[in-house]
C-alpha positions as CSV (number, residue, x, y, z in Angstrom):
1,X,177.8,163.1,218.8
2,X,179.4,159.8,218.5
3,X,176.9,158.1,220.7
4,X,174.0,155.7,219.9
5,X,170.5,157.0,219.4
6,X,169.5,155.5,223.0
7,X,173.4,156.1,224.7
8,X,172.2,159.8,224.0
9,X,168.4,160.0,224.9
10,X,169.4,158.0,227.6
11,X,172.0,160.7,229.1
12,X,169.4,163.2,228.6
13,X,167.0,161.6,231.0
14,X,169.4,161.5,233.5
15,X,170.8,163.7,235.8
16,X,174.5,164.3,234.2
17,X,174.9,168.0,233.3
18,X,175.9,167.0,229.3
19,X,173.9,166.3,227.4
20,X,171.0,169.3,227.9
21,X,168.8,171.2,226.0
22,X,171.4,173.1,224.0
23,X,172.7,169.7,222.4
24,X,169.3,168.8,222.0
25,X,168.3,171.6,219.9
26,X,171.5,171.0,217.8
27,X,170.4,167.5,217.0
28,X,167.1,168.6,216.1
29,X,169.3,171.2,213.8
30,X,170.7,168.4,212.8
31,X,168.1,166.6,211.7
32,X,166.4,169.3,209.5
33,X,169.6,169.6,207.7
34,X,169.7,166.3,207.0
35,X,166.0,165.5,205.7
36,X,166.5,168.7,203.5
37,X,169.8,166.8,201.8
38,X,167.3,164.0,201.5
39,X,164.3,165.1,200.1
40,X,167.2,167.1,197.6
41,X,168.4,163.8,197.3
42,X,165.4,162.1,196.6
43,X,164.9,164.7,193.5
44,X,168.2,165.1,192.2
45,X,168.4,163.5,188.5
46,X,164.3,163.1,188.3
47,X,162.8,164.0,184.7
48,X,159.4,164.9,186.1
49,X,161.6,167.5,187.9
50,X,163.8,168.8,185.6
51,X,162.8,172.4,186.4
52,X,164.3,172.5,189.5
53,X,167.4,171.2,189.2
54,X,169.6,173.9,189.8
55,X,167.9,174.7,192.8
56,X,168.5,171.0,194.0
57,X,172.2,170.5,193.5
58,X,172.6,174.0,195.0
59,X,170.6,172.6,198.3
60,X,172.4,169.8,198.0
61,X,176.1,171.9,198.7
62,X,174.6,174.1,201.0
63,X,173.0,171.3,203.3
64,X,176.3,169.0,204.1
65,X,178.2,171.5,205.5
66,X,175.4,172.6,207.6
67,X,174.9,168.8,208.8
68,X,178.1,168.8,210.0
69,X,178.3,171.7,212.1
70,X,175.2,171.2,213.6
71,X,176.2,167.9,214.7
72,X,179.7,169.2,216.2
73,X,177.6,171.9,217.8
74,X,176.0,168.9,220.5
75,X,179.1,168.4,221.7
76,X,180.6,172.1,221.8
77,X,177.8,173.1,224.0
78,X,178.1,170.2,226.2
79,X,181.8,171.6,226.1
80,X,180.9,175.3,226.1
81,X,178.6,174.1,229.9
82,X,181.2,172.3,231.2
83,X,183.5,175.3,231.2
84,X,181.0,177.3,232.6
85,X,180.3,174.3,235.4
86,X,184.5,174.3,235.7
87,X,184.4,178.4,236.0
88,X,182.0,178.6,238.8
89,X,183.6,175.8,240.9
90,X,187.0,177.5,240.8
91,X,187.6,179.1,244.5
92,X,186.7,182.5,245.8
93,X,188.3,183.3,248.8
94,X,190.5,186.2,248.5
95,X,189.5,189.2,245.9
96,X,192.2,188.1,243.7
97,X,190.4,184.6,243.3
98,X,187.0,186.6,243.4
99,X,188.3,188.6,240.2
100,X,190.0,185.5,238.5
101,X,187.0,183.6,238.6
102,X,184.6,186.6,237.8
103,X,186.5,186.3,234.8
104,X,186.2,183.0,234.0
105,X,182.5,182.9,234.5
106,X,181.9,185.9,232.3
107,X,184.2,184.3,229.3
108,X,182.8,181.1,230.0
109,X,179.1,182.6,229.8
110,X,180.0,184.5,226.4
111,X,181.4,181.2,224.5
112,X,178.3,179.6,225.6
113,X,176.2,181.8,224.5
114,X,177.8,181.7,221.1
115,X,177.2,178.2,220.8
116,X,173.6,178.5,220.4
117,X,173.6,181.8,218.2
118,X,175.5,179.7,216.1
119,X,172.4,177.3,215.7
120,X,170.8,179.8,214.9
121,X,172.0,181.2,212.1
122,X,172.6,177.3,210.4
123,X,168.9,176.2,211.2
124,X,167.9,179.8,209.5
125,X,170.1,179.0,206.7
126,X,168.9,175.4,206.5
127,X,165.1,176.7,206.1
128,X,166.3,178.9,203.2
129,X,167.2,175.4,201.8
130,X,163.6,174.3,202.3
131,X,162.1,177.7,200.8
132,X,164.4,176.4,197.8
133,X,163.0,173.0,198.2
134,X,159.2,174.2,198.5
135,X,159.1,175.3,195.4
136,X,160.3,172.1,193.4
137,X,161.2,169.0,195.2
138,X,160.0,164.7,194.5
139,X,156.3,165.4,195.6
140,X,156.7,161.8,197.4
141,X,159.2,163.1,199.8
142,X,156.8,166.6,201.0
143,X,156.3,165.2,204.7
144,X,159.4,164.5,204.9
145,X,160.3,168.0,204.0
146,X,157.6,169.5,206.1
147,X,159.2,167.5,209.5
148,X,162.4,169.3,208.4
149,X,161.0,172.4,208.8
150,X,159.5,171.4,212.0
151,X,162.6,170.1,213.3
152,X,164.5,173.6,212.3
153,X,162.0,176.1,213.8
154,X,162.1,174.1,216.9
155,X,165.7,174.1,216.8
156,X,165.7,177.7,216.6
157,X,163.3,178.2,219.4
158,X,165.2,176.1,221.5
159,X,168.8,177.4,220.7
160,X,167.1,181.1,221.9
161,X,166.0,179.8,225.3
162,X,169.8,179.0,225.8
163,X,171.0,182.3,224.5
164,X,168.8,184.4,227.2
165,X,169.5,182.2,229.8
166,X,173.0,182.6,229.5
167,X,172.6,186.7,228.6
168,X,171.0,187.1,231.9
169,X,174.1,186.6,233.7
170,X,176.7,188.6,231.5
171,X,177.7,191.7,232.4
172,X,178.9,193.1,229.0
173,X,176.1,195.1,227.7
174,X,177.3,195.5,224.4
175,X,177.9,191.9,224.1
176,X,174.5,191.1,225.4
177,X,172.8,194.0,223.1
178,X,174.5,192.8,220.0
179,X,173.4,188.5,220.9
180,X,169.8,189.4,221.5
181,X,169.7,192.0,218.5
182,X,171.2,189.4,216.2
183,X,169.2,186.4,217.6
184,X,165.1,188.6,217.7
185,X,166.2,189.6,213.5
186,X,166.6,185.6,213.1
187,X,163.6,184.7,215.1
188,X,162.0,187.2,213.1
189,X,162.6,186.0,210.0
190,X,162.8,182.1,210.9
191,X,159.8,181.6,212.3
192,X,157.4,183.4,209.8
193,X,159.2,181.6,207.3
194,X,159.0,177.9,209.6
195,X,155.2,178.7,209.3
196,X,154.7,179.9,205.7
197,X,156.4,176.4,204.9
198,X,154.8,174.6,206.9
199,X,151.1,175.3,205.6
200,X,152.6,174.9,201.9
201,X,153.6,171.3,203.5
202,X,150.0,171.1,204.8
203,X,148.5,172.3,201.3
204,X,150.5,170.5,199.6
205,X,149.2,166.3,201.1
């Protein structure tokens, strides 16, 4: 999190295990939020937009937080994979090993599978604060709003491909039923709502 721009793209491109595609999507997360402060930013305290000024200091609370955990969620998935990296390295050579580290993996697996459903439900919440947005924000700012919107549907999309990858290899069904439940109800919403926004953006230049 605490890296330069290119320190970070530059880890991506290579072959260290952290950063990957979880902490990716989180920075992307990450990004949304923040353009969505912006744009609120950019409209707080404007006469020509007096009508939506509730709406605007209310995005404006509602986004920081979200920034914030989204940008501590890059480095609690690289975290969440290294335990899972740590988990399967640990030896197998009696049964007693075998269990202990059949263990691990599956604990390992479920916290890293978290990590994303957690981007999941702040990108979601971060596009609520650009419905809020869409309908009264500084008309100057509207691309900048619309590349938020991009950057949080992709976000979501991403963080899902990490949640199934990580589902196929848990063995607690109820666990795995109640992840992919929660996460298809936020695609479901999310990405109808990524679109509808993003053709306002479209209508709207």
């Amino acid at each position: 999190m605490d890296k330069t721009i290119s320190e970070f793209i530059n880890l991506l491109a290579s072959d260290a295990p952290v950063p990957g595609g979880g902490s990716a999507a989180a920075l992307m997360g990450a990004q949304g939020a923040a353009l969505i402060a912006m744009v609120a930013g950019l409209t707080q305290g404007k006469q020509r937009y007096a009508h939506c000024q509730a709406q605007v200091e209310e995005v404006l609370r509602e986004a920081a937080p979200l920034r914030v955990e989204l940008l501590t969620l890059i480095d609690e998935d690289a975290a969440a994979f290294q335990q899972v990296m740590a988990a399967y390295a640990m030896p197998r050579g009696s049964d007693e090993e075998n269990s202990v580290r059949h263990d691990a993996i599956q604990a390992s697996l479920q916290q890293a599978t978290q990590t994303p459903s957690r981007m999941m439900r702040a990108c979601l919440k971060a596009l609520r604060l650009a419905e809020m947005l869409s309908q009264g924000h500084n008309r100057n700012a509207t691309s900048d709003l619309g590349v938020a919107v991009l950057s949080l549907g992709a976000a979501i999309r991403s963080a899902w491909l990490n949640v199934l990858t990580n589902l196929g290899s848990i063995d607690d069904d109820d666990f795995v039923t109640s992840c992919r439940t929660e996460g298809e109800a936020i695609l479901a919403e999310a990405l109808p709502l990524a679109d509808r926004l993003h053709q306002g953006v479209l209508g709207g230049l």
